[in-house]
LUMLUM-873105 format. One record per residue (C-alpha): residue number from 1; residue in three letters; x, z, y negated. Coordinates in steps of 0.02 Angstrom, whole numbers, plus 50000, padded with zeros to 5 digits. Layout:
BEGIN
- num:residuo:X:Z:Y
- NUM:ALA:X:Z:Y
...
//
This chain:
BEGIN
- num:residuo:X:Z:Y
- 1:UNK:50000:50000:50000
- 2:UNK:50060:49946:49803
- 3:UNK:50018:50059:49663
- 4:UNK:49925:49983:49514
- 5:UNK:49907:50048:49350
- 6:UNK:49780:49974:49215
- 7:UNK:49816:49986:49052
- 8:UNK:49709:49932:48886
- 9:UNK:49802:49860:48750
- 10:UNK:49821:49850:48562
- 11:UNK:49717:49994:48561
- 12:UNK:49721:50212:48545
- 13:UNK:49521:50220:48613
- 14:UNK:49498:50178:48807
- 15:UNK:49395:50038:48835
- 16:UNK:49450:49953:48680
- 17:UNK:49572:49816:48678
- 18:UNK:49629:49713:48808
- 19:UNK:49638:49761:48981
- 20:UNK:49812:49735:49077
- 21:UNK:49839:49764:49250
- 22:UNK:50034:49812:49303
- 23:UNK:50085:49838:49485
- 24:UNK:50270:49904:49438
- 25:UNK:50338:49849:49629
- 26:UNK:50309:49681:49604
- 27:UNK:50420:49651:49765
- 28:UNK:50274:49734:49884
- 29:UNK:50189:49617:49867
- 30:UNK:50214:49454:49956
- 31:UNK:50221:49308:49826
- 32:UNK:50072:49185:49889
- 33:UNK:49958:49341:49839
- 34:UNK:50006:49365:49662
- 35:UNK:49899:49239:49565
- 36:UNK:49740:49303:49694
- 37:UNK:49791:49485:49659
- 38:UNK:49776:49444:49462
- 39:UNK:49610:49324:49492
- 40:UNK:49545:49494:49588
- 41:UNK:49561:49583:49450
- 42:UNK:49472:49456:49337
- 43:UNK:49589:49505:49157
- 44:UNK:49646:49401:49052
- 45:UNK:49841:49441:49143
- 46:UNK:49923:49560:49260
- 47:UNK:50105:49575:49274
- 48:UNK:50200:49622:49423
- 49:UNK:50391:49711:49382
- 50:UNK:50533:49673:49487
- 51:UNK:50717:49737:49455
- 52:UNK:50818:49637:49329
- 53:UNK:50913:49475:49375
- 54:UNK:51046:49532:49232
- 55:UNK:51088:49713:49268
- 56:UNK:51087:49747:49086
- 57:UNK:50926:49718:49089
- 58:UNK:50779:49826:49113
- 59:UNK:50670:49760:49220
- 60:UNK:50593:49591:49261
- 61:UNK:50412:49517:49235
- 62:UNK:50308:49389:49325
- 63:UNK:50130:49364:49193
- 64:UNK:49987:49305:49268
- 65:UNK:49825:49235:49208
- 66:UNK:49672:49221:49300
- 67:UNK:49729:49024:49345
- 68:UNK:49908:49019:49316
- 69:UNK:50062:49114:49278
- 70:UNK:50131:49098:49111
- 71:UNK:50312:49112:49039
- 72:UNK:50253:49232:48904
- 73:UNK:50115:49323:48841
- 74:UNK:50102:49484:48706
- 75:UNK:50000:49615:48767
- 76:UNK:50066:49614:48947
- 77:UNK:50251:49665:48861
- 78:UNK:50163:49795:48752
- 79:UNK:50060:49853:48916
- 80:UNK:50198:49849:49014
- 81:UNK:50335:49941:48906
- 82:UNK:50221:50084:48871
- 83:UNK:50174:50097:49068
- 84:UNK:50361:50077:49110
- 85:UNK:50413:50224:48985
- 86:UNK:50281:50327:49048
- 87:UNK:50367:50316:49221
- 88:UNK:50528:50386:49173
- 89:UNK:50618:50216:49082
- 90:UNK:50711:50212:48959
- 91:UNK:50632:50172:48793
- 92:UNK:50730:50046:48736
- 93:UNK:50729:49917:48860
- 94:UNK:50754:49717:48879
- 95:UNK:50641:49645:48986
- 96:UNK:50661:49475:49050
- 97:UNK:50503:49351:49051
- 98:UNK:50490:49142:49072
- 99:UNK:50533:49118:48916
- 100:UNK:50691:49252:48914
- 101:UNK:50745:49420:48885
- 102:UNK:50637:49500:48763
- 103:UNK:50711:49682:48693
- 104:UNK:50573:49823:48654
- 105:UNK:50533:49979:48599
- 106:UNK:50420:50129:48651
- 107:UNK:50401:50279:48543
- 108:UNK:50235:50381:48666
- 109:UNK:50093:50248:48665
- 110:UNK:50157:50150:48557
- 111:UNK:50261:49992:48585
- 112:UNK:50348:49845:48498
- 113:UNK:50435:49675:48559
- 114:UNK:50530:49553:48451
- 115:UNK:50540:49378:48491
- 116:UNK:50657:49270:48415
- 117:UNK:50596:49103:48479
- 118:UNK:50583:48988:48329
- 119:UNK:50395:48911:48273
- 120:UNK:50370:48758:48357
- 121:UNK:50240:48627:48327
- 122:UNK:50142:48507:48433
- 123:UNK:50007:48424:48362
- 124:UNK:49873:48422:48236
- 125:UNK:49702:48395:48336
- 126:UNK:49558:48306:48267
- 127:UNK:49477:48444:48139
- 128:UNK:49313:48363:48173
- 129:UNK:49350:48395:48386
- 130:UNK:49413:48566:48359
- 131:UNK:49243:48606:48265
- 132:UNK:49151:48550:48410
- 133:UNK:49272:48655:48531
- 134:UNK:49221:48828:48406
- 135:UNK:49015:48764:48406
- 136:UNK:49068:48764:48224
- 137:UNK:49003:48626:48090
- 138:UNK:49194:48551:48016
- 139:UNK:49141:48645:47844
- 140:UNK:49186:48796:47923
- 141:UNK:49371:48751:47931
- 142:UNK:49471:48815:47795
- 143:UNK:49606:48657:47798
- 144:UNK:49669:48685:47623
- 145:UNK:49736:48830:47696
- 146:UNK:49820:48716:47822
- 147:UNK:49734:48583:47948
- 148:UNK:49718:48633:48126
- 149:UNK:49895:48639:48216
- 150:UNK:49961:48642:48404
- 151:UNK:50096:48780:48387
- 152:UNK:50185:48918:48482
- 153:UNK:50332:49043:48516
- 154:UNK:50321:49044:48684
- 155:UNK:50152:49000:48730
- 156:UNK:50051:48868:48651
- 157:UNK:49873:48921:48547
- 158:UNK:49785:48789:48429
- 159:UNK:49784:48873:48266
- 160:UNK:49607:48860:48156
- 161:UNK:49585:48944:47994
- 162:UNK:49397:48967:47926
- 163:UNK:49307:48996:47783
- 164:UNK:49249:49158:47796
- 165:UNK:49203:49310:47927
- 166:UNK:49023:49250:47969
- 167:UNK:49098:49083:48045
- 168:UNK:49232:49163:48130
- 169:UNK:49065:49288:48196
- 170:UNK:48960:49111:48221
- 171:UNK:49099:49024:48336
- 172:UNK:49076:49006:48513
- 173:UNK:49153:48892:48632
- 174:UNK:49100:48714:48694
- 175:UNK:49170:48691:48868
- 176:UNK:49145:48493:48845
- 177:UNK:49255:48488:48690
- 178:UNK:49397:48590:48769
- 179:UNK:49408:48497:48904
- 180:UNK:49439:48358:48783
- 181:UNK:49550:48427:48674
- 182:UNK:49641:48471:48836
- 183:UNK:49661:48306:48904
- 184:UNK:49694:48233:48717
- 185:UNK:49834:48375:48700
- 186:UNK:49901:48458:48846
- 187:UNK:49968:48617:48831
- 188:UNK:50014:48749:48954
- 189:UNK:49867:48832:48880
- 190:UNK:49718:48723:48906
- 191:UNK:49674:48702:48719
- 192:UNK:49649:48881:48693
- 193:UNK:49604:48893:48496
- 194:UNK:49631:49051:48398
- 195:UNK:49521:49045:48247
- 196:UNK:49554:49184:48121
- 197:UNK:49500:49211:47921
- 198:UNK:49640:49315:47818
- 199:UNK:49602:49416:47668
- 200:UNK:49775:49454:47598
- 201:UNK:49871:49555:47739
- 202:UNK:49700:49580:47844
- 203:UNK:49687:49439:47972
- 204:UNK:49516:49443:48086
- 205:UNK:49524:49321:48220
- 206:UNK:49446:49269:48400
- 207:UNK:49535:49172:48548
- 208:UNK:49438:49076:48673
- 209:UNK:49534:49000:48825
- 210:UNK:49393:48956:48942
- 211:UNK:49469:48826:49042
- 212:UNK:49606:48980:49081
- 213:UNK:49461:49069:49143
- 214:UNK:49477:49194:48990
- 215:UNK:49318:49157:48891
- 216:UNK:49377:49252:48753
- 217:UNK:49516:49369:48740
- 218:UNK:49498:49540:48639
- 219:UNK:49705:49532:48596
- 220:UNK:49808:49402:48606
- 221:UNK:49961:49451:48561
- 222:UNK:50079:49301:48602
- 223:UNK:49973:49181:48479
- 224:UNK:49979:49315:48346
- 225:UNK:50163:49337:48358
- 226:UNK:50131:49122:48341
- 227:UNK:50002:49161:48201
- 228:UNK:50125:49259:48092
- 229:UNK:50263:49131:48121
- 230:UNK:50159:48997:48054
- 231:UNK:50110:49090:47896
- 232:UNK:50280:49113:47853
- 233:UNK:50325:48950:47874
- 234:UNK:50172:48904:47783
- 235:UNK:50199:49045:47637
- 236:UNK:50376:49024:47627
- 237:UNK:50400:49208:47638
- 238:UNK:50408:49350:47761
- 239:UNK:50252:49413:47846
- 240:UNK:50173:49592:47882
- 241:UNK:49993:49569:47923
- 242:UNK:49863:49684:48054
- 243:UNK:49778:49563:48173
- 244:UNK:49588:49616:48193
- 245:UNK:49537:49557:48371
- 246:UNK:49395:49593:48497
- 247:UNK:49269:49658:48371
- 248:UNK:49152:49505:48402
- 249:UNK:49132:49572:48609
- 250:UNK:49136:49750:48595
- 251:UNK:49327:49774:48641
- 252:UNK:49424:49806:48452
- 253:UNK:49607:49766:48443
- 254:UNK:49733:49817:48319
- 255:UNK:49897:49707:48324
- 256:UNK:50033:49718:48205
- 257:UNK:50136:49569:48175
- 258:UNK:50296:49560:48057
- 259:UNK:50375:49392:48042
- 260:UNK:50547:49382:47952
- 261:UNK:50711:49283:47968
- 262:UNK:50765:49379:48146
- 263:UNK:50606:49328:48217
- 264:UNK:50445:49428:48258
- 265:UNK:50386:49574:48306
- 266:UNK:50246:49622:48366
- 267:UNK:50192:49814:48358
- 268:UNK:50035:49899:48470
- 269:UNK:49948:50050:48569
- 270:UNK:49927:50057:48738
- 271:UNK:49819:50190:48840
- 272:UNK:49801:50198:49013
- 273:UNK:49626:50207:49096
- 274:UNK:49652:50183:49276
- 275:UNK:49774:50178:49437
- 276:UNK:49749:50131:49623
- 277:UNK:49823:50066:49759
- 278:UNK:49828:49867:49844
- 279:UNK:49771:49887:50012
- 280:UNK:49848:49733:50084
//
């Protein structure tokens, strides 16, 4: 039998956030059962922690998603860092991921990562399709603030400003549309969109990946570590925003994101709620 913990993320309240599964010996279990383990659990990712290839290192992460496993991803290094410390780690650890080491920091619930993967961009989709993908009328995209864009540090998010709150509360995704904006620009995320408003250093947003099998996500923390990237880039200045996430389903997410010329980091609470065992 494997000992689980669960975990939920960006978040001091239980049952807020996002909800992480982390089975700490990742080498129980045998490998053809890892992406069934995580589908089992039905979050948006569980990770499963193996020793270190580099010695130096901390520990070692395999990130799953419901339908794939995916070089990087935010709250499953803030999860796992807190759950790690809590069993005796040291807090200041490297742990490697797909898309390399990534160094962080736990001080009691309360983790950070840095990543210092440069902003790359992909593509700007069709405004008028990504509407359709949000159920949103093209209006309610905000495109003097910037046009859609295709961009990531790690993992890939189409990135959709809006007018105001009540779209952002109106959007819902159109399964149709994402499967064409998927097949028009492939991603390693299936055209997940992450639609956000920002008043000043406020950001509320929403994430919808259903072709991942995550409907929506309550805190994604790899597309806001993205998200702050691109406003720098756009603002021509460092960053230090708080990420609202999750309010629209019931799961509110906190995420702090500071972008500057090392990179960025990305700063949140996790608690843990439950633990178990695999019976395999």
């Amino acid at each position: 039998m494997t000992v689980y913990v669960v975990y939920d993320v960006f978040t001091d309240t239980p049952f807020g956030g996002n909800q992480l599964a982390v089975i700490p010996d990742g080498e129980g279990v045998k490998p053809e059962l890892l992406q069934k383990i995580t589908a089992e659990f039905n979050f948006s990712e569980a990770v499963f922690v193996y020793p270190p290839d580099d010695l130096r290192h901390t520990a070692k992460l395999r990130i799953f998603t419901p339908l794939a496993e995916v070089p990087f991803a935010g709250h499953p290094l803030i999860g796992t860092a807190v759950a790690l410390a809590a069993m005796g780690f040291p807090t200041d650890m490297i742990l490697e991921t797909g898309s390399g080491p990534i160094p962080c920091t736990v001080e009691g619930r309360t983790a950070s990562f840095t990543v210092a993967t440069p902003l790359t961009r992909h593509a700007e989709p069709d405004p008028a399709l990504v509407a359709r993908a949000l159920g949103l009328a093209e209006g309610d995209l905000d495109q003097l603030g910037h046009p859609p864009v295709q961009a990531d540090v790690g993992l890939p998010f189409t990135f959709v400003r809006l007018t105001d709150r009540a779209a952002l509360s109106r959007a819902c995704a159109d399964v149709a549309a994402m499967r064409e904006g998927r097949d028009r620009y492939p991603a390693a995320m299936d055209f997940a969109c992450f639609a956000y408003v920002r008043d000043g250093d406020t950001v509320h947003a929403r994430m919808f990946a259903p072709l991942d099998n995550i409907p929506e996500d309550p805190a994604t923390g790899s597309a806001s570590a993205a998200l702050a990237a691109l406003l720098r880039e756009l603002d021509g200045a460092d960053q230090s925003v708080v990420i609202h996430q999750g309010e629209d389903m019931g799961r509110p997410s906190r995420i702090k994101a500071r972008a500057g010329a090392a990179g960025v980091t990305i700063t949140g609470t996790a608690v843990q709620t439950m633990e178990g065992r695999l019976v395999l």
